[in-house]
Backbone and ligand atoms as CSV (ligand in chain L), in Angstrom:
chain,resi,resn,atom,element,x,y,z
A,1,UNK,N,N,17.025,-40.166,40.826
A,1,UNK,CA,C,17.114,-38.700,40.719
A,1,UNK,C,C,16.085,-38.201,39.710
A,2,UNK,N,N,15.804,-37.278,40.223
A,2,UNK,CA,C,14.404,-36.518,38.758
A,2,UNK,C,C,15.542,-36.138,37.802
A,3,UNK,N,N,14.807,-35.643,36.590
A,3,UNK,CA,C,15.745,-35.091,35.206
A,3,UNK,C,C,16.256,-33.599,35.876
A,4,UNK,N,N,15.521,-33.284,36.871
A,4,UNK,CA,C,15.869,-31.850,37.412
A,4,UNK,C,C,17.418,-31.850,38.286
A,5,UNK,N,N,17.439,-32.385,38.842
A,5,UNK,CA,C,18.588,-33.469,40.050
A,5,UNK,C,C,19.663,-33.466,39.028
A,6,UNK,N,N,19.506,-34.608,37.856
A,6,UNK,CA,C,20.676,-35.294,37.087
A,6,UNK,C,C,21.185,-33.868,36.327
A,7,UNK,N,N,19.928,-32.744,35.597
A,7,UNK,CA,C,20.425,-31.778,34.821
A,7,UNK,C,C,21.482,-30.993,35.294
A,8,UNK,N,N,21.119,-31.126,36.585
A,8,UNK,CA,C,21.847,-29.601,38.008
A,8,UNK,C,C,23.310,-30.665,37.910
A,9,UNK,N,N,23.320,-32.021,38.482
A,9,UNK,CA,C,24.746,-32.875,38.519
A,9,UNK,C,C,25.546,-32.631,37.360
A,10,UNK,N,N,24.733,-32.505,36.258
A,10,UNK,CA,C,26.009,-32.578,35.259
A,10,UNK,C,C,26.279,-31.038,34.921
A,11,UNK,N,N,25.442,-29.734,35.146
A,11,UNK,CA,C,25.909,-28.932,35.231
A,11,UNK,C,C,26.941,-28.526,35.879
A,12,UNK,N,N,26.642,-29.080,37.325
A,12,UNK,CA,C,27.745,-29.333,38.359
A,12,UNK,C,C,29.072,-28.779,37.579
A,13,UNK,N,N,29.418,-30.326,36.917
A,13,UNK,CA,C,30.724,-31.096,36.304
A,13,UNK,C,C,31.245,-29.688,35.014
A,14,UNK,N,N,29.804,-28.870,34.649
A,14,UNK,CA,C,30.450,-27.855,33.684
A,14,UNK,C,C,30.802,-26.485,34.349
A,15,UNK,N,N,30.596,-26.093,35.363
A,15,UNK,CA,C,31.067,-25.413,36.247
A,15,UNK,C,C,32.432,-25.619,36.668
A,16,UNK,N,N,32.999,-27.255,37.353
A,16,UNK,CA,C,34.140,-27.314,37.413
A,16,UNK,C,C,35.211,-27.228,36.123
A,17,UNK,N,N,34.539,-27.482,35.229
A,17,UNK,CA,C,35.365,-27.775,34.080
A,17,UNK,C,C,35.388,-26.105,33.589
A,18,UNK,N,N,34.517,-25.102,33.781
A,18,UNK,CA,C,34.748,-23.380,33.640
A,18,UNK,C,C,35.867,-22.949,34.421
A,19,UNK,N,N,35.749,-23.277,36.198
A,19,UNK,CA,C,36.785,-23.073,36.567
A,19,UNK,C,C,38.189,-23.463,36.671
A,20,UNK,N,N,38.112,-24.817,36.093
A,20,UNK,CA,C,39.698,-25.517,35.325
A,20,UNK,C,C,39.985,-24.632,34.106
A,21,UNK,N,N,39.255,-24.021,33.397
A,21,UNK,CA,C,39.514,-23.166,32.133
A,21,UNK,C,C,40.168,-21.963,32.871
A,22,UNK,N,N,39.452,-21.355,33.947
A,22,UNK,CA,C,39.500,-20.180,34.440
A,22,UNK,C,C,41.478,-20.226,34.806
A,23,UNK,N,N,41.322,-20.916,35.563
A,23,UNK,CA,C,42.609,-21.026,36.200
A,23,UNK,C,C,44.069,-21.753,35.198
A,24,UNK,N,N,43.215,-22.179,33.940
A,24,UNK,CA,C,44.690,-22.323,33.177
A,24,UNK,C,C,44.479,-21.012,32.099
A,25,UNK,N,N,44.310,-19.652,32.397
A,25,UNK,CA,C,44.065,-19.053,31.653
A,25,UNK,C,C,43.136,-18.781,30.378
A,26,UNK,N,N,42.571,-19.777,30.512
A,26,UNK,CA,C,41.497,-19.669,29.417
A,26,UNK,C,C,40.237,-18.689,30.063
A,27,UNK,N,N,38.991,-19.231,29.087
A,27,UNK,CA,C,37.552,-18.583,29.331
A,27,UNK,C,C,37.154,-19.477,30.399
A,28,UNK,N,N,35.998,-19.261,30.935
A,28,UNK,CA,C,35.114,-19.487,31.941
A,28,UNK,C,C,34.238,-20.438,31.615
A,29,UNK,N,N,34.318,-21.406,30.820
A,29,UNK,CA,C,33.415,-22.282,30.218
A,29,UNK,C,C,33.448,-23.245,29.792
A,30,UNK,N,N,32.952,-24.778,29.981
A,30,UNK,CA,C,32.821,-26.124,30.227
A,30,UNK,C,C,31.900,-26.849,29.845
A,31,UNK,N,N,31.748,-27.606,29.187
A,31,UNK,CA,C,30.338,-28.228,28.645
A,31,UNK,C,C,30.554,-29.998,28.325
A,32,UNK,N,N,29.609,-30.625,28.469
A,32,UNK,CA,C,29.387,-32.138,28.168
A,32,UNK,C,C,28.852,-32.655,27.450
A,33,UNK,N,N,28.955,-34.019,26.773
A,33,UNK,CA,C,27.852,-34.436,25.925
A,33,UNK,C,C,27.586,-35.693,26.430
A,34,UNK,N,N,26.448,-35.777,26.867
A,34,UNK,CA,C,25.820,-36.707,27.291
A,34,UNK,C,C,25.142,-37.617,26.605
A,35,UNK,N,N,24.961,-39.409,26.244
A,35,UNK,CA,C,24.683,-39.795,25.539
A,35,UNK,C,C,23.198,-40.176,25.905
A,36,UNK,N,N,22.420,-41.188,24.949
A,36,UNK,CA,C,20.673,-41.353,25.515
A,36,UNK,C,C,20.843,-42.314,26.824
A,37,UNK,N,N,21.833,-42.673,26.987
A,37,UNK,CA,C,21.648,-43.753,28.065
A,37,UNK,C,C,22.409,-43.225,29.498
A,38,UNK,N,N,22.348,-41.892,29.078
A,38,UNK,CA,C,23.036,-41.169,30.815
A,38,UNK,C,C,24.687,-41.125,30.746
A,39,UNK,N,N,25.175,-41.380,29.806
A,39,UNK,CA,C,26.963,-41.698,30.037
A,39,UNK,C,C,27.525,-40.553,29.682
A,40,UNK,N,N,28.257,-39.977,30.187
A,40,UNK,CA,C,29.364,-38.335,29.728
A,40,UNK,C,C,30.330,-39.441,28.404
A,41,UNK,N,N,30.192,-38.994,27.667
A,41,UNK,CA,C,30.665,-39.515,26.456
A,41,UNK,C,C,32.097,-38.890,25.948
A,42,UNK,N,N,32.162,-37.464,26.509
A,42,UNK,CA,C,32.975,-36.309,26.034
A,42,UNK,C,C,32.580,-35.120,26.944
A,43,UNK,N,N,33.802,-34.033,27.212
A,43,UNK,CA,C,34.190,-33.200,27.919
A,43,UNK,C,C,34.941,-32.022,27.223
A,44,UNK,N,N,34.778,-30.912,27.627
A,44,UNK,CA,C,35.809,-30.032,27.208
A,44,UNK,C,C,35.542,-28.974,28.024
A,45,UNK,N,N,36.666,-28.040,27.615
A,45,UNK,CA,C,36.450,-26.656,28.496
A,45,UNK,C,C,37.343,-25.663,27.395
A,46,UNK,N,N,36.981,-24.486,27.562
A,46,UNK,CA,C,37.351,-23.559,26.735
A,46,UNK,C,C,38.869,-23.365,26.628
A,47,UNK,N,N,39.639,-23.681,25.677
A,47,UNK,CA,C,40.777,-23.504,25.441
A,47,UNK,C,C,41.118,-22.033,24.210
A,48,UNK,N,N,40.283,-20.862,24.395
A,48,UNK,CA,C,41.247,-19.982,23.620
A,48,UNK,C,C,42.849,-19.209,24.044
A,49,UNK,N,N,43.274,-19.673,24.627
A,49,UNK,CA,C,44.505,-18.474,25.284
A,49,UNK,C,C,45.057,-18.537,24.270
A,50,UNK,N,N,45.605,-19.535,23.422
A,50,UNK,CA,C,46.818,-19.564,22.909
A,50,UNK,C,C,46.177,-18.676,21.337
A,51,UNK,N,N,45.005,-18.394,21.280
A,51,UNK,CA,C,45.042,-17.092,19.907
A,51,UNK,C,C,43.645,-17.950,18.942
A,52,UNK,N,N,43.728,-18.886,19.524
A,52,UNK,CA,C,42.320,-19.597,18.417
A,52,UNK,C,C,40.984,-19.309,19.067
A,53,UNK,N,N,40.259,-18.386,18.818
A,53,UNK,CA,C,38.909,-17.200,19.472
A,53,UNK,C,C,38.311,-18.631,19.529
A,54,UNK,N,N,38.165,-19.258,18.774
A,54,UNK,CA,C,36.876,-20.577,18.246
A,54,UNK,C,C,36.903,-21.980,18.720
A,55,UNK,N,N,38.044,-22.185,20.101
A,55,UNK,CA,C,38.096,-23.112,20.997
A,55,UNK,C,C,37.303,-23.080,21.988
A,56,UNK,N,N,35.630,-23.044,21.419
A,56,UNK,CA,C,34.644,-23.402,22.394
A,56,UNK,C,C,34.704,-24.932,22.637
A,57,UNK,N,N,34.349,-25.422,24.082
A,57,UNK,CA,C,33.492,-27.007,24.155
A,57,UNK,C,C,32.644,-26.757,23.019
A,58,UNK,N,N,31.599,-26.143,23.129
A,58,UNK,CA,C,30.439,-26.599,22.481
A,58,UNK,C,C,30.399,-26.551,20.804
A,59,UNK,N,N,31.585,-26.450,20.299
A,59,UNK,CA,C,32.247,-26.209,18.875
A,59,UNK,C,C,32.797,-27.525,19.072
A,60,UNK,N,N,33.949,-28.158,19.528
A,60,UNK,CA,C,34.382,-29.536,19.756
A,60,UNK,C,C,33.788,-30.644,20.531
A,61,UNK,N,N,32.357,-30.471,20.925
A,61,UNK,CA,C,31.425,-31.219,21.354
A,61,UNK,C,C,31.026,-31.801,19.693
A,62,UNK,N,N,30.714,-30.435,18.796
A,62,UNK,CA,C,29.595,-30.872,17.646
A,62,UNK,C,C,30.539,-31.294,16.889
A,63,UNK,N,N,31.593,-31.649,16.899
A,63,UNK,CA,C,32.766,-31.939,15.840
A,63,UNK,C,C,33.292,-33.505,16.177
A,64,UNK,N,N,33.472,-33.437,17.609
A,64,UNK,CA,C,34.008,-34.915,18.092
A,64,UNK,C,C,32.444,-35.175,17.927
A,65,UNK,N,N,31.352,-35.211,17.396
A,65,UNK,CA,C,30.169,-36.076,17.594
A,65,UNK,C,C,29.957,-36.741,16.180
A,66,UNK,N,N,30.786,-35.797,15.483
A,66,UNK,CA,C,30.611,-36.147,13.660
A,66,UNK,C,C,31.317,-37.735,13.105
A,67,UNK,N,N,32.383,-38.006,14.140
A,67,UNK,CA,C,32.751,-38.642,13.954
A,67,UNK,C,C,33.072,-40.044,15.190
A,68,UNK,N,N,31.889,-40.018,15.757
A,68,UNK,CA,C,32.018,-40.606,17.082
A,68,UNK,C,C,30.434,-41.114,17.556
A,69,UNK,N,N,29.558,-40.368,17.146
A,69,UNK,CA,C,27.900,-40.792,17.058
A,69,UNK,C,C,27.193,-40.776,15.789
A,70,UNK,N,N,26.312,-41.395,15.578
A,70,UNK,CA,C,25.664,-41.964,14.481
A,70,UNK,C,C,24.556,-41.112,14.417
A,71,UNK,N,N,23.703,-40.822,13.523
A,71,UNK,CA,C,22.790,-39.599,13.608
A,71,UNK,C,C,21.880,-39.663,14.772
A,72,UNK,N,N,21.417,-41.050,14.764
A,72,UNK,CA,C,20.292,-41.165,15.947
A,72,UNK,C,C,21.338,-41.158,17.338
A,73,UNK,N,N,22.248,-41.221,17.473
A,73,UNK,CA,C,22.198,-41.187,18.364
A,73,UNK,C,C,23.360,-39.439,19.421
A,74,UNK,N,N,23.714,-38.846,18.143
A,74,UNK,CA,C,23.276,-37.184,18.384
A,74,UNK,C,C,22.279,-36.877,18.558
A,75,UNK,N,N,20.689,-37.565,17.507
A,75,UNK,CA,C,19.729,-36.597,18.248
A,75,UNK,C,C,19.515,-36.933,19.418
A,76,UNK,N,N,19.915,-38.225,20.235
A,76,UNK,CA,C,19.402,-38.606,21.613
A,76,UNK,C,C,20.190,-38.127,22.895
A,77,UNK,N,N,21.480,-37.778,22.079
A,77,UNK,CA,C,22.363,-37.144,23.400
A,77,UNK,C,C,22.069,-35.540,23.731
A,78,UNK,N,N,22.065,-35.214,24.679
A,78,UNK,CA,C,21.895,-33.719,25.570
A,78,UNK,C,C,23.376,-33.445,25.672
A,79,UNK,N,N,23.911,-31.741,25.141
A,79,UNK,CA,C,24.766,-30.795,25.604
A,79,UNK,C,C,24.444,-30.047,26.961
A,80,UNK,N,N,25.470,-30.230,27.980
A,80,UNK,CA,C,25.070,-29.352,29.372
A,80,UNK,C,C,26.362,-28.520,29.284
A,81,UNK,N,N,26.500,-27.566,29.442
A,81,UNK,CA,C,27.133,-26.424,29.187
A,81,UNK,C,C,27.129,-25.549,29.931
A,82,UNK,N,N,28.345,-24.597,30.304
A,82,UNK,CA,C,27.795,-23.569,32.306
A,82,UNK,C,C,27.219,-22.353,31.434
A,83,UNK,N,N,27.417,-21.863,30.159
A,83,UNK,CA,C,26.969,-20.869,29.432
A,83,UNK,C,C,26.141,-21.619,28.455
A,84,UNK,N,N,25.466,-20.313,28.136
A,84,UNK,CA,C,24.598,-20.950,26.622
A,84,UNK,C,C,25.496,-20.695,25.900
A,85,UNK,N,N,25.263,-21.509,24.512
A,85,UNK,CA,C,25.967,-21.777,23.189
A,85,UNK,C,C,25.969,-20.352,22.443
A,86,UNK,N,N,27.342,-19.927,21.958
A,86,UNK,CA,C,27.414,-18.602,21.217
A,86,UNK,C,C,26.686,-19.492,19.569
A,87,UNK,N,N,26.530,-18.505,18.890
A,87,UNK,CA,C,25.908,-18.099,17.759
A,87,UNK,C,C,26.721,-19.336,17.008
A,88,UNK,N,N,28.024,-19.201,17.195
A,88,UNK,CA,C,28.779,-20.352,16.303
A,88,UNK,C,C,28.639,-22.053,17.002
A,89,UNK,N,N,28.608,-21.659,18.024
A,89,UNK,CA,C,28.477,-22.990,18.895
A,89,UNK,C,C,26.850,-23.755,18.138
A,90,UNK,N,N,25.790,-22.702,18.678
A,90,UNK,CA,C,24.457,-23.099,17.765
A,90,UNK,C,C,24.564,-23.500,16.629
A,91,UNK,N,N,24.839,-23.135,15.725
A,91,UNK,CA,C,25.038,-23.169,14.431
A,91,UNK,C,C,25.597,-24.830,14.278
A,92,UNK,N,N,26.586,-25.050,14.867
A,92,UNK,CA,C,27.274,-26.225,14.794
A,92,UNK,C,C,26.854,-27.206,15.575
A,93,UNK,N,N,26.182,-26.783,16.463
A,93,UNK,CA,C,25.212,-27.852,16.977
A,93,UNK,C,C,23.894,-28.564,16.516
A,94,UNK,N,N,23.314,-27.158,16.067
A,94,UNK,CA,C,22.111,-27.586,14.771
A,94,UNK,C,C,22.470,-28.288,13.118
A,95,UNK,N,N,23.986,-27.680,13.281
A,95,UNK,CA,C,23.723,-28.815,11.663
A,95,UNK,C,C,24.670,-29.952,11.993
A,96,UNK,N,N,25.170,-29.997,13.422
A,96,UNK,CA,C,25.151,-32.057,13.422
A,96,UNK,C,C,24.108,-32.430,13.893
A,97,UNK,N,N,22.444,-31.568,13.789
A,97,UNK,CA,C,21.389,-32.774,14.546
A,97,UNK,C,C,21.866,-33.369,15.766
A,98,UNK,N,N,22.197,-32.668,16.884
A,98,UNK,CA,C,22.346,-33.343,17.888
A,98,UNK,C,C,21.051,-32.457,18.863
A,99,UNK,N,N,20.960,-33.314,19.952
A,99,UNK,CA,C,19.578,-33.194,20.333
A,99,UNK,C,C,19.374,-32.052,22.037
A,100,UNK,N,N,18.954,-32.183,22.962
A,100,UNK,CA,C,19.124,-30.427,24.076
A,100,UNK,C,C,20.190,-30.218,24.239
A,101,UNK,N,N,19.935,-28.929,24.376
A,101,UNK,CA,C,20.882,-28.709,25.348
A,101,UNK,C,C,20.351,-27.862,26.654
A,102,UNK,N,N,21.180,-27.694,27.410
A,102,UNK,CA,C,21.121,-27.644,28.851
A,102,UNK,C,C,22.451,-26.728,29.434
A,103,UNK,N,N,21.808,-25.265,29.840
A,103,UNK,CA,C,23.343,-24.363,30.492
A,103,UNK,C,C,22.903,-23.632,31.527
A,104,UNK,N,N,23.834,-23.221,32.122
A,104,UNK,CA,C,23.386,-23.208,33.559
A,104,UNK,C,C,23.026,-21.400,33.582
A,105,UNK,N,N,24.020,-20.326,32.913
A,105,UNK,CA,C,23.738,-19.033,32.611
A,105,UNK,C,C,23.341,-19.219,30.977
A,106,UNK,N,N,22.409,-18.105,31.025
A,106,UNK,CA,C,22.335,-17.607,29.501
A,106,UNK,C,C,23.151,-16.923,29.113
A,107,UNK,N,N,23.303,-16.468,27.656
A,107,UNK,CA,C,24.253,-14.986,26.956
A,107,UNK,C,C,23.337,-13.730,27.678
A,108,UNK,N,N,22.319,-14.095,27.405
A,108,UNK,CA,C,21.645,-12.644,28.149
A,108,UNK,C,C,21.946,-12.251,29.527
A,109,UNK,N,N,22.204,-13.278,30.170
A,109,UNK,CA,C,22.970,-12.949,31.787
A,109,UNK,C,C,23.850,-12.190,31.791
A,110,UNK,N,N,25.026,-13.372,30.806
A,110,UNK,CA,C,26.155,-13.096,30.771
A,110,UNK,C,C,26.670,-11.537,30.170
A,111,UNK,N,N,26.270,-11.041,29.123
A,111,UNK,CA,C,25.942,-9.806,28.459
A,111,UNK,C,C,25.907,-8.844,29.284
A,112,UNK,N,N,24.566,-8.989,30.198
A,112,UNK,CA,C,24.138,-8.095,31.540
A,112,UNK,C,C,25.462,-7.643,32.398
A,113,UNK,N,N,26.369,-8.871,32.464
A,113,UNK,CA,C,26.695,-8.714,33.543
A,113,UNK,C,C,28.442,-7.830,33.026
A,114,UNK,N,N,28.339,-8.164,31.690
A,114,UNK,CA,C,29.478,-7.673,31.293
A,114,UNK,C,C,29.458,-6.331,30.908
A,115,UNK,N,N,27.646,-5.714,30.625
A,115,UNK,CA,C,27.633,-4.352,30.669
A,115,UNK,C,C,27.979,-3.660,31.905
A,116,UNK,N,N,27.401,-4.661,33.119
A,116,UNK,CA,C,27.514,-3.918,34.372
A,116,UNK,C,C,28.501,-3.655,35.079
A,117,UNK,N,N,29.783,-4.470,34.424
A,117,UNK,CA,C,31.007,-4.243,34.709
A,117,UNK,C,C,31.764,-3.349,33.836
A,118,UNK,N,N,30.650,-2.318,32.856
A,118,UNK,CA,C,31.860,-1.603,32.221
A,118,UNK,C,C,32.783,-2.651,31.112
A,119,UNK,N,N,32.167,-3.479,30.803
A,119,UNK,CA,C,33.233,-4.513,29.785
A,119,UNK,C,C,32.480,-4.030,28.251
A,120,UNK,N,N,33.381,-3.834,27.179
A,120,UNK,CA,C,32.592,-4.237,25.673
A,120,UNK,C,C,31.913,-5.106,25.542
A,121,UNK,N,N,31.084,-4.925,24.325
A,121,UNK,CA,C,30.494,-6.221,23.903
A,121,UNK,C,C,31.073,-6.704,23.309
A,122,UNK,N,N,31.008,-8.192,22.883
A,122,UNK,CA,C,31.897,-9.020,22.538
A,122,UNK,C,C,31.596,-8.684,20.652
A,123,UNK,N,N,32.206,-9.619,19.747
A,123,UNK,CA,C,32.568,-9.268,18.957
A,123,UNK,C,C,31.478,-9.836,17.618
A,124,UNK,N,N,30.245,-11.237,18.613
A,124,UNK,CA,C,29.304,-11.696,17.858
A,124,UNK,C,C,28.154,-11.317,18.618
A,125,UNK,N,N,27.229,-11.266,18.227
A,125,UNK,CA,C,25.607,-10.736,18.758
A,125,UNK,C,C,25.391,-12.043,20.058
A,126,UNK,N,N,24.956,-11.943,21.226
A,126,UNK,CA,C,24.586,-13.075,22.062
A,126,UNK,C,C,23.028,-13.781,22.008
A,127,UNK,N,N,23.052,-14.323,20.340
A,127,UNK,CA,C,21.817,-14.640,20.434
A,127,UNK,C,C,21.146,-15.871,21.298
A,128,UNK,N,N,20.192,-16.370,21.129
A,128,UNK,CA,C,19.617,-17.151,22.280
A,128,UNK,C,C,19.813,-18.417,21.221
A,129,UNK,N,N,20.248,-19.153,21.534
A,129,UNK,CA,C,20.308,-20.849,20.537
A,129,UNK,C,C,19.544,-21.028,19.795
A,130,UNK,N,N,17.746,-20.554,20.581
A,130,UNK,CA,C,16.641,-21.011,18.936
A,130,UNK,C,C,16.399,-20.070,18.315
A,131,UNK,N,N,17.491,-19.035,18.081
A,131,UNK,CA,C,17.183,-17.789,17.568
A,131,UNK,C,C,18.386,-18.560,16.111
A,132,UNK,N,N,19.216,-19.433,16.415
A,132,UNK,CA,C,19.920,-19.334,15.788
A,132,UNK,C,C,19.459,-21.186,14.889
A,133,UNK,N,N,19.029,-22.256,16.084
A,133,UNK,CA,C,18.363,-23.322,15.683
A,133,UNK,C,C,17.566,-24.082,16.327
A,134,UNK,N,N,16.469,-23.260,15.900
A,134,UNK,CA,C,15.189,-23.267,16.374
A,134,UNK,C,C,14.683,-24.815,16.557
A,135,UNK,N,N,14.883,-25.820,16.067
A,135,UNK,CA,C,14.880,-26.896,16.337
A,135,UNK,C,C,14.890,-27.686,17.720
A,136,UNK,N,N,16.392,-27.007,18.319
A,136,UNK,CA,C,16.608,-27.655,19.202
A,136,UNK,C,C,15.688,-26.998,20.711
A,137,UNK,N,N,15.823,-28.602,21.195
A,137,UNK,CA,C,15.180,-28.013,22.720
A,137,UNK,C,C,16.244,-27.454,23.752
A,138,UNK,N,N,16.029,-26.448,24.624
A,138,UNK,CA,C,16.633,-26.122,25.477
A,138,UNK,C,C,16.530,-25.546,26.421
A,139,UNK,N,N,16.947,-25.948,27.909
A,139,UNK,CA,C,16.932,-25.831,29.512
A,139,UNK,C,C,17.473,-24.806,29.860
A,140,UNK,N,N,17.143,-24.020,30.709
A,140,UNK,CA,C,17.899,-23.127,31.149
A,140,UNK,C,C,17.636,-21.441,31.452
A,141,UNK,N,N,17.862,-20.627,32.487
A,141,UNK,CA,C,18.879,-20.992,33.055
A,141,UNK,C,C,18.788,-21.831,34.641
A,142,UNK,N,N,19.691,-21.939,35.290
A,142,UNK,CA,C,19.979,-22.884,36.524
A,142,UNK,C,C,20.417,-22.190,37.684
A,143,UNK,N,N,19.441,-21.337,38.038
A,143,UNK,CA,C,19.380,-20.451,39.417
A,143,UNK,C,C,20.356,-20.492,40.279
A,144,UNK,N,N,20.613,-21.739,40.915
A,144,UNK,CA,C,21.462,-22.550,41.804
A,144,UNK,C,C,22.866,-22.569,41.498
A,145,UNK,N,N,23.525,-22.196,40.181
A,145,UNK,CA,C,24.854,-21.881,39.725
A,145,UNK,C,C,24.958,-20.398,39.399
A,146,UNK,N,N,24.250,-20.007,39.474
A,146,UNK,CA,C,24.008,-18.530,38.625
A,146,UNK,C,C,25.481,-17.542,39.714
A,147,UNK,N,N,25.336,-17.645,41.036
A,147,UNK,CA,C,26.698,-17.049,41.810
A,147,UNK,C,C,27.579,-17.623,41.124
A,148,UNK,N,N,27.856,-19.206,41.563
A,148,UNK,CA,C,28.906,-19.380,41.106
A,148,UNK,C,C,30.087,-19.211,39.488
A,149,UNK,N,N,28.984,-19.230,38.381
A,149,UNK,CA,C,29.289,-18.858,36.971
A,149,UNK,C,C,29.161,-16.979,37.199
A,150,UNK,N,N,28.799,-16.637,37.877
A,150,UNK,CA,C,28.921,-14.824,37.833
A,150,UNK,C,C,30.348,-14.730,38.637
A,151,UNK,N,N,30.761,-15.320,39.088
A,151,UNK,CA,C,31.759,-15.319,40.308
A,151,UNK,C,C,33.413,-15.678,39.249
A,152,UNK,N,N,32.820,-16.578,38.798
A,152,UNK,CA,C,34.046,-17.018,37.356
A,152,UNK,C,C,34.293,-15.874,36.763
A,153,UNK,N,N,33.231,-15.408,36.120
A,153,UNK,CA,C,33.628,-14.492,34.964
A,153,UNK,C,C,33.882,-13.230,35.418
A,154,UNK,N,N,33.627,-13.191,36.785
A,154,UNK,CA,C,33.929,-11.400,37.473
A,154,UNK,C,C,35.543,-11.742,37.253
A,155,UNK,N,N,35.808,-13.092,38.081
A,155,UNK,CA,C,37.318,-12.727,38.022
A,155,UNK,C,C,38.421,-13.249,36.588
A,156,UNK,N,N,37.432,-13.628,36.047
A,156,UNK,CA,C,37.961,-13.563,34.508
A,156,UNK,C,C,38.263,-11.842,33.672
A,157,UNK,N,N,37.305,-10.840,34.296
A,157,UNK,CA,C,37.397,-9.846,34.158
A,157,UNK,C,C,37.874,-9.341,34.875
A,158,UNK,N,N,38.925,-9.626,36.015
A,158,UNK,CA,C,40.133,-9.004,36.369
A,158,UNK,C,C,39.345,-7.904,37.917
A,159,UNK,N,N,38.075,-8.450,38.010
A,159,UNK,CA,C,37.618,-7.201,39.109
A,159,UNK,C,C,37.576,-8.353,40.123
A,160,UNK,N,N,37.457,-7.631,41.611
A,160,UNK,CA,C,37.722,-7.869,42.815
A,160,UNK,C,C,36.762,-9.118,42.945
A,161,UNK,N,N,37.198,-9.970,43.287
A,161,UNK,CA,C,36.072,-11.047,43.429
A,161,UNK,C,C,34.730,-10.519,44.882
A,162,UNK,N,N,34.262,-11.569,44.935
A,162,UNK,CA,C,33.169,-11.568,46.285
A,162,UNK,C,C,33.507,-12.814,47.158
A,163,UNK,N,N,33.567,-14.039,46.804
A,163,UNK,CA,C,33.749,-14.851,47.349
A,163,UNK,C,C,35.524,-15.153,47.847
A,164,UNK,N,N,35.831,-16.073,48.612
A,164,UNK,CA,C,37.865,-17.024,48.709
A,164,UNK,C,C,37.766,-18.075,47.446
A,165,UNK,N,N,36.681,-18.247,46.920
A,165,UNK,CA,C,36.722,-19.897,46.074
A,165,UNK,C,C,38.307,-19.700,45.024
L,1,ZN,ZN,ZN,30.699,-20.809,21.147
């Protein structure tokens, strides 16, 4: 498979893991950490319902890595994620030195799409990851999911879907 192929597969896997969030009431969002040698190491999906705002994956990606990978080998593992990393997610990703990441929508999509639905803005600025750690490298976005992650969060926002999924 090219790196293009494997990036889209494991996005795949953060898409399903948005819509397992979606449907146990949580957020719309799923992310992986992938180690240097190709292995899903760790998984999560957004667990805020129960009142904790700060149950991102990509917050318990950089936390289970503190104590589970060795420096070199955070910087060698890739985050794939169906959203880009909020401001806190970055933050915590740049100071465990862990190494791309990879999401399938941006905040700037996502933002767009929540103006266009008449939704507030959320409650932190949607900056772009190297706005926040510039360090890291990062992919994205992933054309080919872009329905399906707009399709999540429409009906996370309670409006009429488009698709039966
Ligand atoms: Zn976050």
């Amino acid at each position: 498979m090219s790196q293009r192929e494997t990036d889209l597969s494991f996005l795949r896997r953060c898409v399903e893991l948005a819509r397992e969030a979606l449907v146990a009431g949580d957020e719309p969002f799923g992310s992986l950490l992938v180690d240097g040698a190709g292995e899903v190491r760790f998984e999560d999906r957004n667990r805020v319902r129960d009142g904790d705002e700060t149950r991102h994956p990509e917050f318990e990606i950089a936390k289970w890595s503190a104590s589970h990978l060795t420096a070199d080998e955070r910087a060698a593992a890739t985050v794939y994620t169906s959203g880009e990393h909020c401001p806190m997610c970055s933050a915590a990703h740049g100071w465990m030195g862990l190494g791309r990441i990879v999401y399938a929508v941006s905040s700037a999509q996502l933002s767009a799409w929540r103006a266009e639905w008449g939704l507030p803005a959320g409650p932190v600025l949607p900056l772009p990851v190297q706005d926040v750690a510039p360090g890291v490298p990062v992919d994205g976005p992933a054309p080919e999911l872009e329905d399906a992650m707009r399709e999540l969060h429409r009906r996370k926002a309670g409006l009429q879907g488009t698709s039966s999924a």
